[in-house]
N, C-alpha and C positions, 0 to 999 in steps of 0.2 A: 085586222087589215084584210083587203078582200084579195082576190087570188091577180085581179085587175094591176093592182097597185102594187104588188112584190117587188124587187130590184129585176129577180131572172126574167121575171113576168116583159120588162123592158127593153133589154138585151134585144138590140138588132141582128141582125144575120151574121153583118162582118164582127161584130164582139163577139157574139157566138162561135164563129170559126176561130178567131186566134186567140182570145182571150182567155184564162181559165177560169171557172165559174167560180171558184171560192177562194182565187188571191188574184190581184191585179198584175200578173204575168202571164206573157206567151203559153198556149198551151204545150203540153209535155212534147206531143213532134214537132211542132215547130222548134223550140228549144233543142229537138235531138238533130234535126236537118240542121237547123243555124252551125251550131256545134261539129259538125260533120265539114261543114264547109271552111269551119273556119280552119278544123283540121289539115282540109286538103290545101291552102291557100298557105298556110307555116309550114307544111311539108313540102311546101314547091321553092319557099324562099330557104328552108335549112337544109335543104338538097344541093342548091345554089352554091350556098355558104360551104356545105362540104367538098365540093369541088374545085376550091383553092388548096385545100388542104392534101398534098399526096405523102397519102398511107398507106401500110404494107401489111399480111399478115392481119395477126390478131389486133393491132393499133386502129387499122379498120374497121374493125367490127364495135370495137370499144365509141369509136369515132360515130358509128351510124346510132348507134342505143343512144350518146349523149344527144345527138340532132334528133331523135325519135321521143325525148325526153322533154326537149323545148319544145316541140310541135304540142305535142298529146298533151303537157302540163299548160301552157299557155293558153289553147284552146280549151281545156276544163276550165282551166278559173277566169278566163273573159267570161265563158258559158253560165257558170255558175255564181259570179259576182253580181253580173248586168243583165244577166237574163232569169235565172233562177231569183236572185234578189235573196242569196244567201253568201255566206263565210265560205272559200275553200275547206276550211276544218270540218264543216259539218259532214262532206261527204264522206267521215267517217277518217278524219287525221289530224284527232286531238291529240298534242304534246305531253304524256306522262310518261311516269317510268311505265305504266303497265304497257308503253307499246311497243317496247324492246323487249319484254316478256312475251308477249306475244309475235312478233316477228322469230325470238330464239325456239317457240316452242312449237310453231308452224315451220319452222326447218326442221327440228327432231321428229317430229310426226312425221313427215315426208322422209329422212329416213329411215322409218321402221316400216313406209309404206313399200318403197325398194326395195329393201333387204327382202321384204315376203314376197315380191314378185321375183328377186335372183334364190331366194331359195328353192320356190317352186318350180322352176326350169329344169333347175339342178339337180330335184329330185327326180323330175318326170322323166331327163335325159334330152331333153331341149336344150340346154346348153352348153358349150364346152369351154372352160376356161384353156387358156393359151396362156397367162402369164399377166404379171403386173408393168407398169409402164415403165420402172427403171432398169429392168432387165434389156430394154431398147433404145431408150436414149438418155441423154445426157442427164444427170441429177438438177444440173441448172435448168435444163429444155423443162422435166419435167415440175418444176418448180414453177417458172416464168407462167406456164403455160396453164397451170390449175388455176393459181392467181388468175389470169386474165381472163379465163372461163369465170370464174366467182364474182368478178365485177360486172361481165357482162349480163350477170343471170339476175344482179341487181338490178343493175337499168331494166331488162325483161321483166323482172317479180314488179318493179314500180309501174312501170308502162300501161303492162297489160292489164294488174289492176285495178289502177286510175281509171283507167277508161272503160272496162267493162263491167266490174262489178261497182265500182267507181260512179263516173256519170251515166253512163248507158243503164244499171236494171236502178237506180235511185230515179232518175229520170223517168221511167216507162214506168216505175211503180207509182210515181205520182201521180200519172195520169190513170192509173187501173189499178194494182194492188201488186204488194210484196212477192206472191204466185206468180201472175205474167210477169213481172218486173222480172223474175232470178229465169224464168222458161226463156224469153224472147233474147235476155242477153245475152245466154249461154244460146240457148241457137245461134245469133250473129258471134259470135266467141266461135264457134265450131266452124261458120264457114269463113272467116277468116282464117282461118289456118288452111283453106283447101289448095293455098298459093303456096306452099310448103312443098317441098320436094318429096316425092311417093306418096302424095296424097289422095285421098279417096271420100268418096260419099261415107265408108267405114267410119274412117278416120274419124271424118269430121262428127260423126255421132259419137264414137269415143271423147272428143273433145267436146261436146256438148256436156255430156255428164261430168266429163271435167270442170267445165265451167259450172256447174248446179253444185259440186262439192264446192270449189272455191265459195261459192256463193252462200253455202251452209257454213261456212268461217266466217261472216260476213254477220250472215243473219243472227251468228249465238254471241257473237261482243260486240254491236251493232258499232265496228269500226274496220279499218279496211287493214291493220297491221298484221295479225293473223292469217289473212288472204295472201297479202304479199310475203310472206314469212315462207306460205305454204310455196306459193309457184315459184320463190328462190328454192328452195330446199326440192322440190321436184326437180326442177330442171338440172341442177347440180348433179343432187345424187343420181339420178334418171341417167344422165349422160357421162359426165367424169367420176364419178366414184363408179356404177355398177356396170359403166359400159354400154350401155343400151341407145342406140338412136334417140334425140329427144325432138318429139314430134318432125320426121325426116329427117333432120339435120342431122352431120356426123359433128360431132366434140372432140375435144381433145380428152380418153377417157385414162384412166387411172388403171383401171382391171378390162385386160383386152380379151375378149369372148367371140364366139362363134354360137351365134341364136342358129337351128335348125330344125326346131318345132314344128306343127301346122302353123300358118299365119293366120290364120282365124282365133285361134288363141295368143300368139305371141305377139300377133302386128307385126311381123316380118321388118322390111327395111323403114317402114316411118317410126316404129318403136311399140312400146305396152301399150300407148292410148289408143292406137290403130287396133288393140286386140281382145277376146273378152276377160284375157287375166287382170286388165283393166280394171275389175267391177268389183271383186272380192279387196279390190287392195283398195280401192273407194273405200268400200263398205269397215274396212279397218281405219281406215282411215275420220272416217265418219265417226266411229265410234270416240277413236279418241280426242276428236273436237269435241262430241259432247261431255265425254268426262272432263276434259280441261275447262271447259267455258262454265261445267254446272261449279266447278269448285275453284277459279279463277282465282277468288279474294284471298283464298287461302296464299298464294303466291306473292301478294303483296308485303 
């Protein structure tokens, strides 16, 4: 067949611009703008809807992650049913047991990734412990109040990796490859958090490389349970067990500390990711993704 007569050979300008060349769907930005919009449009209506509802306290908070939850979820699977012209499950949330193994074993890893950045302080003389949380209040306050941290870091662990390592680098890697795919979502991953309170162009580079580890959970059990295992077990241990600002934000923590390190090392008041203790707790962290994912089966 001559070069004349091919199908691409065919391809007028407007198929060219929206079409993808090798399946009959939207190409990859379009699908990511659709997707974006449709976001903005269920976060205006579950905004709406939360504003009948008056809540106090931590009920609030719980209250915004569940409307954060129908936005972000609704907009992926309209996105990825009728425009992608795929399963929700494929982006990586297939129903087995292995995904509760891997959800349990991306929160234990993110606790041994903590424990080495509160040991490290500790050694260095960067931080000072002050006491645990029931030496201050109530045993129910601080019962009530862990709990409702733990649920809310659920809805955060789903959320954010639905949508970024989720639809966002699946997306951008179809149109160019698994490399850009994990670099551009953890960029957009990083500057959304710059709406965070004490946040910085720092930061948000710390949370870049956050997002590229998340995204290495991702890439070694090409499913997203271990992703979300990891950024529950981060944010927890990160803010109510070790004490430490989690990404700005103050928790409700468990072990009450005084950081007075350099911030350049520590991340000062947005927390470790703002800092470059950051990068060795990665890098442990890293490690023991690849040891779990190379010997996974053995688990089963």
């Amino acid at each position: 067949m001559s070069q004349e007569n091919t199908p691409a050979s065919r391809r007028n300008f407007f198929s060219w611009l929206f079409v993808s060349s090798d399946e009959p769907r939207l190409r990859a930005g379009w699908r990511l703008l659709i997707q974006t919009i449709l976001l903005f449009v269920f976060g205006i209506v579950v905004s709406a809807i939360g504003l009948i509802f008056k809540t106090s306290g931590s009920a609030t908070t719980i209250l915004n992650q569940i409307l954060n939850l129908v936005a972000i979820t609704g907009s992926v699977y309209i996105a990825r049913r009728w425009l992608d012209k795929k399963s929700f499950a494929s982006l990586g949330l297939k129903l087995e047991p292995r995904a509760l193994i891997d959800i349990l074993t991306g929160i234990g890893i993110t606790f041994i990734q903590m424990g080495f950045i509160y040991a490290v302080m500790v050694s260095l003389g960067w931080l000072t412990f002050k006491g645990f949380a029931w030496e201050f209040d109530p045993l129910s306050m601080v019962i009530t109040s862990v709990f409702g941290a733990f649920v809310v870091f659920i809805f955060v662990g789903w959320n954010e990796e639905l949508l970024s390592r989720g639809y966002h680098l699946q997306t951008i890697a179809s149109g160019t490859n698994l490399f850009w795919g994990v670099v551009i979502s953890s960029a957009v991953f990083g500057i959304l958090h710059l709406g965070n309170p004490n946040a910085t162009w720092v930061s948000a580079a710390g949370i870049f490389f956050a997002g590229m580890y998340l995204a290495y959970g991702y890439s070694r059990t090409k499913q997203l349970w271990l992703s979300i295992g990891l950024h529950i077990g981060w944010n927890f241990f990160e803010g109510v067990v070790f004490g430490f600002p989690v990404s700005g934000l103050d928790v409700y923590a468990l072990t009450r500390i005084d950081v007075h390190g350099p911030i350049l090392w520590t991340g000062g008041a947005f927390g470790p990711e703002a800092g470059l203790i950051v990068l060795p707790s990665l890098l442990v962290g890293g490690i023991l993704i690849f040891l779990y994912s190379k010997n996974r089966d053995a688990f089963l």
